[in-house]
Structures are given as structure tokens and as C-alpha cells.
KOLGU-4560 file (N, C-alpha, C; in nm, 3 decimals, padded with zeros to 5 digits):
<recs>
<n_xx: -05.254 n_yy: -00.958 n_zz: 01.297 ca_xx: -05.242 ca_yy: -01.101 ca_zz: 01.287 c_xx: -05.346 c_yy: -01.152 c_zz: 01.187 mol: A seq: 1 type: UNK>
<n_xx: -05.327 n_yy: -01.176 n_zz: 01.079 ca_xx: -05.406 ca_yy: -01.238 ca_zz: 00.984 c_xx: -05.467 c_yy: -01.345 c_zz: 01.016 mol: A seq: 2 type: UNK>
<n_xx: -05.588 n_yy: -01.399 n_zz: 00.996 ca_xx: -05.697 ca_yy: -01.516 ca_zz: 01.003 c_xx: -05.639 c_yy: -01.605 c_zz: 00.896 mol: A seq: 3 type: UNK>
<n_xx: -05.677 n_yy: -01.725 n_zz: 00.876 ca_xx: -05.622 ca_yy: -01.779 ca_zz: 00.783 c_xx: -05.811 c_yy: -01.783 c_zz: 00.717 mol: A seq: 4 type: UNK>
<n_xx: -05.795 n_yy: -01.790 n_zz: 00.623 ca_xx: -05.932 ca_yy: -01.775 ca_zz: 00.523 c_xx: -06.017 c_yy: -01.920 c_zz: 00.541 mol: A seq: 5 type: UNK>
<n_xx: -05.986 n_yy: -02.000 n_zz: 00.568 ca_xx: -06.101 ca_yy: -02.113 ca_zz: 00.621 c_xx: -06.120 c_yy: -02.109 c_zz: 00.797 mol: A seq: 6 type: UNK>
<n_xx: -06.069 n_yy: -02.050 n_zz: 00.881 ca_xx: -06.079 ca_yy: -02.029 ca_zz: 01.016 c_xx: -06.190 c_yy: -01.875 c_zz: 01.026 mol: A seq: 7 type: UNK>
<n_xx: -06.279 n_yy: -01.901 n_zz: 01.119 ca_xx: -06.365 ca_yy: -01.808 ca_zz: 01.178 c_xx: -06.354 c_yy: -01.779 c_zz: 01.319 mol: A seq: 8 type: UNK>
<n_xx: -06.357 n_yy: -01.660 n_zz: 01.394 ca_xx: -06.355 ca_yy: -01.678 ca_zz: 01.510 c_xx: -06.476 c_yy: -01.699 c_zz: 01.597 mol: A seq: 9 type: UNK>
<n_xx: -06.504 n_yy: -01.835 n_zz: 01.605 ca_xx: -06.611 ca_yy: -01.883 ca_zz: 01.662 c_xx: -06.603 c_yy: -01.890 c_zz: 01.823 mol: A seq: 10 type: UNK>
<n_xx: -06.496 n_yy: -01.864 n_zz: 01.919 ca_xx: -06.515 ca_yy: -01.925 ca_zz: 02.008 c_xx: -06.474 c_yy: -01.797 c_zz: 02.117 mol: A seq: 11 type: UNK>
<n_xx: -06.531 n_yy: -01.770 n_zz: 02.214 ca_xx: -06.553 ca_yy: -01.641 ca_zz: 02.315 c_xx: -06.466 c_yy: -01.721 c_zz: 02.427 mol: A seq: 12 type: UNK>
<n_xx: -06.406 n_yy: -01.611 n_zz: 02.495 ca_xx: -06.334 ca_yy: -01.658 ca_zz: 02.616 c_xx: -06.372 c_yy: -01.526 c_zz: 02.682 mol: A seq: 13 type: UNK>
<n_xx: -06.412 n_yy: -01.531 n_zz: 02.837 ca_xx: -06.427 ca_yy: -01.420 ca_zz: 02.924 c_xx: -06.336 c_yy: -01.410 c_zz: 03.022 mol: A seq: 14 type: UNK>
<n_xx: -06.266 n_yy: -01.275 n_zz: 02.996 ca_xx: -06.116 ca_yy: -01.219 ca_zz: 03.043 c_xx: -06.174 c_yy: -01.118 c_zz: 03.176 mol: A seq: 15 type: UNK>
<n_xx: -06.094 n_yy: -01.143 n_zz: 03.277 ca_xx: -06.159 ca_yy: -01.082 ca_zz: 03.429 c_xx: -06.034 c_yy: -00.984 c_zz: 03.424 mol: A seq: 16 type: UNK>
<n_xx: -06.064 n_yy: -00.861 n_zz: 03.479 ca_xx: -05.983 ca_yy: -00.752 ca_zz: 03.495 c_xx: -06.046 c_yy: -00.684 c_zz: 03.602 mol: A seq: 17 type: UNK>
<n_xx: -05.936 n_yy: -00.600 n_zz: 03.657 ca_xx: -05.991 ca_yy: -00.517 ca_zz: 03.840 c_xx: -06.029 c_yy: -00.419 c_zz: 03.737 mol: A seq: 18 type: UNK>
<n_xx: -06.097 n_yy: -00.316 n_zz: 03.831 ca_xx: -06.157 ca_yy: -00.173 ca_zz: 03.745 c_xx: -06.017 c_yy: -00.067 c_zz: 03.690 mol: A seq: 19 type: UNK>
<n_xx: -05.917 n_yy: -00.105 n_zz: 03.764 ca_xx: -05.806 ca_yy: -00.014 ca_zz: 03.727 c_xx: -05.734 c_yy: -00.091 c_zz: 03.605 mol: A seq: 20 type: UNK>
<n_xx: -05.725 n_yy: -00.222 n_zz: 03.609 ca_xx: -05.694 ca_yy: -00.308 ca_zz: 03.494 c_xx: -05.778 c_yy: -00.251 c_zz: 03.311 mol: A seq: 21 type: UNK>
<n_xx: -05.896 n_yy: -00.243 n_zz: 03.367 ca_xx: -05.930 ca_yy: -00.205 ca_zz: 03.259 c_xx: -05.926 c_yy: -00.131 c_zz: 03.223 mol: A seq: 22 type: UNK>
<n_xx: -05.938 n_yy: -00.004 n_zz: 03.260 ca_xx: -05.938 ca_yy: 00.115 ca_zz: 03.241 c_xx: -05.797 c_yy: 00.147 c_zz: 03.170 mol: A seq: 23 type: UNK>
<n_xx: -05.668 n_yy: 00.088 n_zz: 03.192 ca_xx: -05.550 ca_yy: 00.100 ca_zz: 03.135 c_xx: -05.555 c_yy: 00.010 c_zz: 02.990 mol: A seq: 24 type: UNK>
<n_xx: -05.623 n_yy: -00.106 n_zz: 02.983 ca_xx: -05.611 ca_yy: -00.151 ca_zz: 02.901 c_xx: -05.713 c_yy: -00.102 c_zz: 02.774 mol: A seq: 25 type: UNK>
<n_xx: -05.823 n_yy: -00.009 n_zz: 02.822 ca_xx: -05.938 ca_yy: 00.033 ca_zz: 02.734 c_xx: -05.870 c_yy: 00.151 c_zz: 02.672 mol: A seq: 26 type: UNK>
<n_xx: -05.758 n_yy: 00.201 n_zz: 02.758 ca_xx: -05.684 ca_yy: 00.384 ca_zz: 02.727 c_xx: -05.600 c_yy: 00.340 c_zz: 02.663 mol: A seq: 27 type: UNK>
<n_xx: -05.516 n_yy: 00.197 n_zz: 02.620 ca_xx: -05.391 ca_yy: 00.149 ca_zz: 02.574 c_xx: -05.481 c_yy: 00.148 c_zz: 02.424 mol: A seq: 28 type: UNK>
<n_xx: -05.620 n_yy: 00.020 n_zz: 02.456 ca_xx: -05.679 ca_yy: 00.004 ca_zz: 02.295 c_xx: -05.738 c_yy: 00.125 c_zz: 02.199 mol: A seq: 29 type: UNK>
<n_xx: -05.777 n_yy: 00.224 n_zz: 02.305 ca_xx: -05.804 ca_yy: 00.378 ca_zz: 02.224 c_xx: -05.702 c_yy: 00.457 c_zz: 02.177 mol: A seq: 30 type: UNK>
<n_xx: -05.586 n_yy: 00.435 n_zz: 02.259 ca_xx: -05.464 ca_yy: 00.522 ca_zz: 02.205 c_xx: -05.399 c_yy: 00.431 c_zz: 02.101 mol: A seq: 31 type: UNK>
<n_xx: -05.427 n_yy: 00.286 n_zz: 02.037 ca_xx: -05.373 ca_yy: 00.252 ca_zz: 01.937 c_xx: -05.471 c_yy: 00.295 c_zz: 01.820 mol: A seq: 32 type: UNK>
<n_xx: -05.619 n_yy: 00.306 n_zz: 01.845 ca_xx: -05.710 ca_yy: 00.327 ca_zz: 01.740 c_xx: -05.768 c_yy: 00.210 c_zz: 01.697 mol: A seq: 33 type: UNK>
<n_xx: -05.733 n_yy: 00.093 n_zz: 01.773 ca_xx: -05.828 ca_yy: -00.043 ca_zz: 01.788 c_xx: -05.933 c_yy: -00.039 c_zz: 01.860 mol: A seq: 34 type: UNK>
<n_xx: -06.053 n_yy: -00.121 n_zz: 01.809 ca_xx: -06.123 ca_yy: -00.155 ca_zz: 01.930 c_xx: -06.093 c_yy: -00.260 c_zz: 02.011 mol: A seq: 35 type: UNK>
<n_xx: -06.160 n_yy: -00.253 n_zz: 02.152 ca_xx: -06.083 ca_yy: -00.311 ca_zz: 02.291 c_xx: -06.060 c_yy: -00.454 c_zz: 02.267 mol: A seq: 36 type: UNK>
<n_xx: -06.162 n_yy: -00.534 n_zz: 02.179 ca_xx: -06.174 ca_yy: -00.662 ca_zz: 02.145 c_xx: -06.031 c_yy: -00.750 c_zz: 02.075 mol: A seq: 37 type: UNK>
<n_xx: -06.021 n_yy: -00.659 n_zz: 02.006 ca_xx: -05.922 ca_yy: -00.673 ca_zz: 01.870 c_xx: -05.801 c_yy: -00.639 c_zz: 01.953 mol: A seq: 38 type: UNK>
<n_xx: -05.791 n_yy: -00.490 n_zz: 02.036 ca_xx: -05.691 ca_yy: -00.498 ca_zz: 02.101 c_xx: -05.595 c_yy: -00.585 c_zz: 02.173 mol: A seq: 39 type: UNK>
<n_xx: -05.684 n_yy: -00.641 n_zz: 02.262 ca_xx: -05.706 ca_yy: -00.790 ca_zz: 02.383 c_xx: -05.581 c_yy: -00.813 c_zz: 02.276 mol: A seq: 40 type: UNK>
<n_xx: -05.700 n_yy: -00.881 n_zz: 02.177 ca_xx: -05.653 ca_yy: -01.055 ca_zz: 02.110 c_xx: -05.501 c_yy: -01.023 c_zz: 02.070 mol: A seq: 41 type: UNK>
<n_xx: -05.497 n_yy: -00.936 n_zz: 01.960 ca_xx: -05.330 ca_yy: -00.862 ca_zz: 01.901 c_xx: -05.246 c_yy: -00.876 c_zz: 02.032 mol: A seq: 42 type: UNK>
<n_xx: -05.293 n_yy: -00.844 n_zz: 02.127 ca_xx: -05.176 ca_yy: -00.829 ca_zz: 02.240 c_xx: -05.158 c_yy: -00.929 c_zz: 02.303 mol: A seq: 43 type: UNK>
<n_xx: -05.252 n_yy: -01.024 n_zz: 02.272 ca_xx: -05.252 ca_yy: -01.131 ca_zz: 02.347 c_xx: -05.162 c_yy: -01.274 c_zz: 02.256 mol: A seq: 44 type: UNK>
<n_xx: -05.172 n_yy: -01.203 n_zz: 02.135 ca_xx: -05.111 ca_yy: -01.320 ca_zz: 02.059 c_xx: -04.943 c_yy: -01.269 c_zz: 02.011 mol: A seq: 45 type: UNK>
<n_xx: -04.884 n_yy: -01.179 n_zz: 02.083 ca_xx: -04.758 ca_yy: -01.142 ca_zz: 02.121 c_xx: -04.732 c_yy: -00.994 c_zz: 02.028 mol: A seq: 46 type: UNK>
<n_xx: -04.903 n_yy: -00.957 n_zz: 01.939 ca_xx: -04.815 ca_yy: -00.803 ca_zz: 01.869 c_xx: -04.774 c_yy: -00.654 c_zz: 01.980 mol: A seq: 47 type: UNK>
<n_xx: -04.771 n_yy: -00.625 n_zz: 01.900 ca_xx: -04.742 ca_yy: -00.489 ca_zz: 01.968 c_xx: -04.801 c_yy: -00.354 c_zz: 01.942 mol: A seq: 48 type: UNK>
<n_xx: -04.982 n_yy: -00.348 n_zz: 01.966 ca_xx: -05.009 ca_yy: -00.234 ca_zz: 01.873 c_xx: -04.937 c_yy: -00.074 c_zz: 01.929 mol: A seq: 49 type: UNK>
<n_xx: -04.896 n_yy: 00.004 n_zz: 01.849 ca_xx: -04.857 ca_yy: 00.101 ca_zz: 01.836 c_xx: -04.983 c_yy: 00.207 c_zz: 01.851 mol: A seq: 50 type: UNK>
<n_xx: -04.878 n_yy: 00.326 n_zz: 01.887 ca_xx: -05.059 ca_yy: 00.401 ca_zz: 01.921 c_xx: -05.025 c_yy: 00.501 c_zz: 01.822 mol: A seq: 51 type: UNK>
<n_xx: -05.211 n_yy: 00.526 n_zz: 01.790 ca_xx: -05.186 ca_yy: 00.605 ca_zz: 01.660 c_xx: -05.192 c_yy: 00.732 c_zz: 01.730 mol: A seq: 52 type: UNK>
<n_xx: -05.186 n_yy: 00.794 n_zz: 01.604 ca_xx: -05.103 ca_yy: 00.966 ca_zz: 01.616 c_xx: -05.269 c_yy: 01.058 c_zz: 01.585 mol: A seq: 53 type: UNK>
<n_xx: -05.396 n_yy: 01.052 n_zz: 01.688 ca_xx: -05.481 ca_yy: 01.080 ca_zz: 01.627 c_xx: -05.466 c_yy: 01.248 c_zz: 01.715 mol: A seq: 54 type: UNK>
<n_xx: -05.611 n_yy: 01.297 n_zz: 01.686 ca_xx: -05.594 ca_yy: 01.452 ca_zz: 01.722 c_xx: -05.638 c_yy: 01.480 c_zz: 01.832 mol: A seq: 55 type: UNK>
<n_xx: -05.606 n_yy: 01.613 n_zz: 01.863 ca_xx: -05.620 ca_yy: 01.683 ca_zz: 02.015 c_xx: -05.782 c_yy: 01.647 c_zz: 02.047 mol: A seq: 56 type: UNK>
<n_xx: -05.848 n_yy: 01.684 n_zz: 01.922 ca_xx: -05.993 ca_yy: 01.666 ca_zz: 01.983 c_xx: -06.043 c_yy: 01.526 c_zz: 02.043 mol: A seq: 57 type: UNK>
<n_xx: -05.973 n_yy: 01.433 n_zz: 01.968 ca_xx: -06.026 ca_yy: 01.244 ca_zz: 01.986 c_xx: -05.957 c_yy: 01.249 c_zz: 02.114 mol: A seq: 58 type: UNK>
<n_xx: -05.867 n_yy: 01.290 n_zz: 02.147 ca_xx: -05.767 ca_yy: 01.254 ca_zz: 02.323 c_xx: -05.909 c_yy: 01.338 c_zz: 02.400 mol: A seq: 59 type: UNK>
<n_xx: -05.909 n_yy: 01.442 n_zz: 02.377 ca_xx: -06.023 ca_yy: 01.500 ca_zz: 02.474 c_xx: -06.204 c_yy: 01.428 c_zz: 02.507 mol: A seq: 60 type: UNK>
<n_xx: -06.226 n_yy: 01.464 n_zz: 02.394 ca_xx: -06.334 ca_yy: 01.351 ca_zz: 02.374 c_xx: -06.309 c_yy: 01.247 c_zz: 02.432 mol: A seq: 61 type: UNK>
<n_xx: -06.256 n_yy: 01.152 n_zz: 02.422 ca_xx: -06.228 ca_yy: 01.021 ca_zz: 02.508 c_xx: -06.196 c_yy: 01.009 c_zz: 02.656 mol: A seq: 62 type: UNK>
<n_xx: -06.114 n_yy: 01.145 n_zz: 02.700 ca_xx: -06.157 ca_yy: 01.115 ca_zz: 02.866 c_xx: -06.224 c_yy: 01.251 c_zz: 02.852 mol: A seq: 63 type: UNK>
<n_xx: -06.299 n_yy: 01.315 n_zz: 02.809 ca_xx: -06.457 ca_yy: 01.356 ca_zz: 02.886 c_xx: -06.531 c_yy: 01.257 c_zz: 02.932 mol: A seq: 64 type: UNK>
<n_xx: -06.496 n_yy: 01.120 n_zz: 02.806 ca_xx: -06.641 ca_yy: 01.019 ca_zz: 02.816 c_xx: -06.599 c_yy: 00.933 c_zz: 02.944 mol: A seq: 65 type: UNK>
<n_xx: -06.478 n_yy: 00.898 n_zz: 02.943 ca_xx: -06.452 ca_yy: 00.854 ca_zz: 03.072 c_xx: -06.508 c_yy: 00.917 c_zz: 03.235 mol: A seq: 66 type: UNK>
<n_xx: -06.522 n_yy: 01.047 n_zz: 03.205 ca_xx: -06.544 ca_yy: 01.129 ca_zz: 03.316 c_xx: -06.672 c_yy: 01.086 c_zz: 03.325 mol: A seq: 67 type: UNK>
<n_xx: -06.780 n_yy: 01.131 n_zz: 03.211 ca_xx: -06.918 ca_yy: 01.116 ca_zz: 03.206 c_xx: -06.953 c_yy: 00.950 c_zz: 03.271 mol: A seq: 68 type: UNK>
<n_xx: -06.850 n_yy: 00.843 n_zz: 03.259 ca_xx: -06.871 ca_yy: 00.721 ca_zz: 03.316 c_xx: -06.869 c_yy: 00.695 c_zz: 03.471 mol: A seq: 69 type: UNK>
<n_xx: -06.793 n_yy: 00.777 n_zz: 03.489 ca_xx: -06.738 ca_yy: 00.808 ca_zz: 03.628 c_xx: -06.845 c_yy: 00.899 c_zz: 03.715 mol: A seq: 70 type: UNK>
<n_xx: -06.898 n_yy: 01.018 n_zz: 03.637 ca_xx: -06.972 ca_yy: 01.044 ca_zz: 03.685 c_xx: -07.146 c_yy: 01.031 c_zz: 03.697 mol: A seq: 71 type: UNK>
<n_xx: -07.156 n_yy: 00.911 n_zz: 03.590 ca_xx: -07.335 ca_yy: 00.830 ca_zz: 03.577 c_xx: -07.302 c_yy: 00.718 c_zz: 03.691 mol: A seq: 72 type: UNK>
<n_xx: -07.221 n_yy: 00.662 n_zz: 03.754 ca_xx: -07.163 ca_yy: 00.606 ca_zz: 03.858 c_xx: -07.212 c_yy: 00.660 c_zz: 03.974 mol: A seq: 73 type: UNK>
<n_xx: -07.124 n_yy: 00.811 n_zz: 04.005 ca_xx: -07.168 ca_yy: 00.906 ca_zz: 04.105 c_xx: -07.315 c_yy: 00.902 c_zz: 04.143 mol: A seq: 74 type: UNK>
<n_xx: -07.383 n_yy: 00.998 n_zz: 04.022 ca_xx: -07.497 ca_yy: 01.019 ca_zz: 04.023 c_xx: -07.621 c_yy: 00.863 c_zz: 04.074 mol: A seq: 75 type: UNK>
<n_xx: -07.588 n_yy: 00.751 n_zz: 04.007 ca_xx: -07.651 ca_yy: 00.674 ca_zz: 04.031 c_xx: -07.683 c_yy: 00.619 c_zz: 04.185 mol: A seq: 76 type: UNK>
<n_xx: -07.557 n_yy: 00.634 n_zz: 04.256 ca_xx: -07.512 ca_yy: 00.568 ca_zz: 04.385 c_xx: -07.552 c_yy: 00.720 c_zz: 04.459 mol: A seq: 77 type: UNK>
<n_xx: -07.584 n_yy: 00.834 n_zz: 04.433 ca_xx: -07.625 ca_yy: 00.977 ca_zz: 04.487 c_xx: -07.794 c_yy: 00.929 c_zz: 04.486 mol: A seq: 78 type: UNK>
<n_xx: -07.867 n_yy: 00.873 n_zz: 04.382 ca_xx: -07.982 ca_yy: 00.850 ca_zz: 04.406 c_xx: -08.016 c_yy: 00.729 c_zz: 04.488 mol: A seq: 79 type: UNK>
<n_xx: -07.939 n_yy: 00.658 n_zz: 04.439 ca_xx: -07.951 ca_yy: 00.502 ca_zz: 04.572 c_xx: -07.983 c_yy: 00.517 c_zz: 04.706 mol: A seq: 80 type: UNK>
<n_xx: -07.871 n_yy: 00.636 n_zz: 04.737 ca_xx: -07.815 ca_yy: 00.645 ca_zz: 04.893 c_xx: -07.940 c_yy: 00.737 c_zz: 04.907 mol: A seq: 81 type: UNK>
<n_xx: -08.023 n_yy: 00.815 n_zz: 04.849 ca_xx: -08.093 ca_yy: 00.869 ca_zz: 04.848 c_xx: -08.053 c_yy: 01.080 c_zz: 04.889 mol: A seq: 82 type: UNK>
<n_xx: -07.924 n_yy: 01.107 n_zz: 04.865 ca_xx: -07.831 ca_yy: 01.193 ca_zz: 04.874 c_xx: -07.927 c_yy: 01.363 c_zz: 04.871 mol: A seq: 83 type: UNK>
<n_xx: -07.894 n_yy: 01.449 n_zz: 04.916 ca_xx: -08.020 ca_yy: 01.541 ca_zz: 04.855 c_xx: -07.996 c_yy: 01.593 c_zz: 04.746 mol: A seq: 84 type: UNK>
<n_xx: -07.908 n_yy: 01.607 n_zz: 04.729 ca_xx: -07.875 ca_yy: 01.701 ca_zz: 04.570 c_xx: -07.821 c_yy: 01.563 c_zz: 04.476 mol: A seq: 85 type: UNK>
<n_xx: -07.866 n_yy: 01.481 n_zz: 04.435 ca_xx: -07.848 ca_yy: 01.379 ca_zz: 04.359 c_xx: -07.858 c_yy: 01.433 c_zz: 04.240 mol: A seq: 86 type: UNK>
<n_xx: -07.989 n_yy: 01.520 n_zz: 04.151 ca_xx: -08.035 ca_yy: 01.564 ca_zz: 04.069 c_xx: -07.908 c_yy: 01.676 c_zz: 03.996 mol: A seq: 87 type: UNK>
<n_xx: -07.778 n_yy: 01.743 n_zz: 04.141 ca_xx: -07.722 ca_yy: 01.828 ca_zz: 04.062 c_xx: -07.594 c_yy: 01.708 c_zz: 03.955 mol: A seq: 88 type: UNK>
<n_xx: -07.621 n_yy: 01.593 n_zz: 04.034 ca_xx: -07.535 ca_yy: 01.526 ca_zz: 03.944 c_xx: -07.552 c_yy: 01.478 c_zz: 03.783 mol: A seq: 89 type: UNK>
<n_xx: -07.762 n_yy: 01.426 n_zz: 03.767 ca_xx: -07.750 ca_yy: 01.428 ca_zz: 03.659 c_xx: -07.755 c_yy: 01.538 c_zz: 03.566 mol: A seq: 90 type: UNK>
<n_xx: -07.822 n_yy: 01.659 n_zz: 03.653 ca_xx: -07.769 ca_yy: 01.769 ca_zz: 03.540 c_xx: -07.645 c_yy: 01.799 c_zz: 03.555 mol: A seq: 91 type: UNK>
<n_xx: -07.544 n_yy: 01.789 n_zz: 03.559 ca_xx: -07.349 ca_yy: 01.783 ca_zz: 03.532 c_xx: -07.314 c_yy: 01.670 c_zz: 03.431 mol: A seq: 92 type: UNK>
<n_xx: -07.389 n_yy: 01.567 n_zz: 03.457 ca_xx: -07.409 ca_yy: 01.425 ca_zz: 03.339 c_xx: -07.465 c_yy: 01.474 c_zz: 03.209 mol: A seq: 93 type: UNK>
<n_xx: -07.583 n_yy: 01.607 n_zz: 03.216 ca_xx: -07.618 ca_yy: 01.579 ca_zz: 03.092 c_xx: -07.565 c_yy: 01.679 c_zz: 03.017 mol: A seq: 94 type: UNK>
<n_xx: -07.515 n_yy: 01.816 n_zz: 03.135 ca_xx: -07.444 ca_yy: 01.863 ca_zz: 03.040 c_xx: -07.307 c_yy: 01.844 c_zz: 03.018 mol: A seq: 95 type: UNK>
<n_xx: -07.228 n_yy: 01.738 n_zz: 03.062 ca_xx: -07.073 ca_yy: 01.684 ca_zz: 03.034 c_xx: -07.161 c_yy: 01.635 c_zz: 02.875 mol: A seq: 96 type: UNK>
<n_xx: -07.243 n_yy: 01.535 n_zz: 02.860 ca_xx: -07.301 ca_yy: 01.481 ca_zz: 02.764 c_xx: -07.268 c_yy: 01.579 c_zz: 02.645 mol: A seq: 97 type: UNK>
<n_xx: -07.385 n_yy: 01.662 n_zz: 02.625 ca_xx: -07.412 ca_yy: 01.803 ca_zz: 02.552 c_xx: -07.290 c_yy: 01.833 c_zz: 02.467 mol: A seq: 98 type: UNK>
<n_xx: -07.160 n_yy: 01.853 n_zz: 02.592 ca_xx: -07.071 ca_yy: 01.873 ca_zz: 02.575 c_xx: -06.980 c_yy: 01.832 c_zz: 02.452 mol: A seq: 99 type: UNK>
<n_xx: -06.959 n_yy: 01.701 n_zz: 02.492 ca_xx: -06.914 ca_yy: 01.584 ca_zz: 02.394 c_xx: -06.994 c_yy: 01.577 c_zz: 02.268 mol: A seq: 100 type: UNK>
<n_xx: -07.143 n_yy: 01.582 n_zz: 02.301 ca_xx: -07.235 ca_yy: 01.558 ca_zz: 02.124 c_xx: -07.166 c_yy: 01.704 c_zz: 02.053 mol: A seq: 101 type: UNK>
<n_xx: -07.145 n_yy: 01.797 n_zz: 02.147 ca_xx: -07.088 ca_yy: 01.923 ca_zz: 02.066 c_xx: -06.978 c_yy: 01.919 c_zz: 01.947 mol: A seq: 102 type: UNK>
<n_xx: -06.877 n_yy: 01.868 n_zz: 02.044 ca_xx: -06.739 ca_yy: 01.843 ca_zz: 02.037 c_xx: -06.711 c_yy: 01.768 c_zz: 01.880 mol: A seq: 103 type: UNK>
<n_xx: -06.796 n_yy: 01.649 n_zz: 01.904 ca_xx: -06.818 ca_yy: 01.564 ca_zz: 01.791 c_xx: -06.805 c_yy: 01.598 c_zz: 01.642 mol: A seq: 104 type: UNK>
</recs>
């Protein structure tokens, strides 16, 4: 959707989504190759982004990182609760991490 050249986008609106809401809509804006922002708006102003055709490694990479989110979550609420093996979670966090800087 093109801007018109004297219009800026000056003005923020905050969009509420459940945790499963987003998560579909963050996997919809990665599988087009938009970011989530840009995604929103395009979809919101009736386009239709298409998902790009990227590679085996970017699909993987992208839900490792999801996992790694999922599991700094774990780990965090393992130290809260005060859990005993909390610690095996952030070492699984840092090496899912490792993992991914590898991958890269």
C-alpha cells in the first residue's frame, strides 16, 4: 500500500491480541517476509500478503526462536516458583541459543 509522499505515519494505535492470537499472526508476518508492524497494517487495510518462498534454514531458525521464547518463560517461572532444577532450564536456554547463533 503506497504512502502518499506528503503523509507520514505519525499516529500509533495499540492492537490487543490473546497469546495464541499472536503467535498466528507473528508466524503469518514471518512466513510473508514482513515485519509484524507492516504486516498488521497491509492486512489491515484489505491486502493480502503472500508468503514468501524463503529457505529450510529461515523456517527452522524461526521456530527454534519461538521455542527459546517459550522456554525463557519456563525457566523464568522455574526460578520464581523457586523449582530445584530451575538452572537445568537456563542451561537448555543457552544452549537452544548457541544453537541458533550457529545456524545463522
Amino acid at each position: 500500500m503506497p504512502v502518499r509522499h506528503e503523509e507520514r505515519r505519525s499516529i500509533k494505535k495499540t492492537v490487543h491480541f490473546t497469546p495464541s492470537e499472536l503467535e498466528r499472526v507473528v508466524d503469518q508476518a514471518h512466513a510473508s517476509g514482513r515485519a509484524l508492524g507492516r504486516y498488521i497494517r497491509e492486512a489491515s487495510l484489505g491486502a493480502r500478503p503472500r508468503r514468501k518462498h524463503g529457505t529450510a534454514r529461515d523456517t527452522v531458525v524461526h521456530y527454534l526462536a519461538r521455542l527459546g521464547t517459550r522456554l525463557r518463560a519456563v525457566a523464568r517461572m522455574a526460578t520464581e516458583t523457586g523449582q530445584p532444577n530451575a538452572a537445568d532450564f537456563d542451561e537448555a536456554l543457552s544452549e537452544l541459543l548457541e544453537t541458533i547463533r550457529q545456524m545463522e
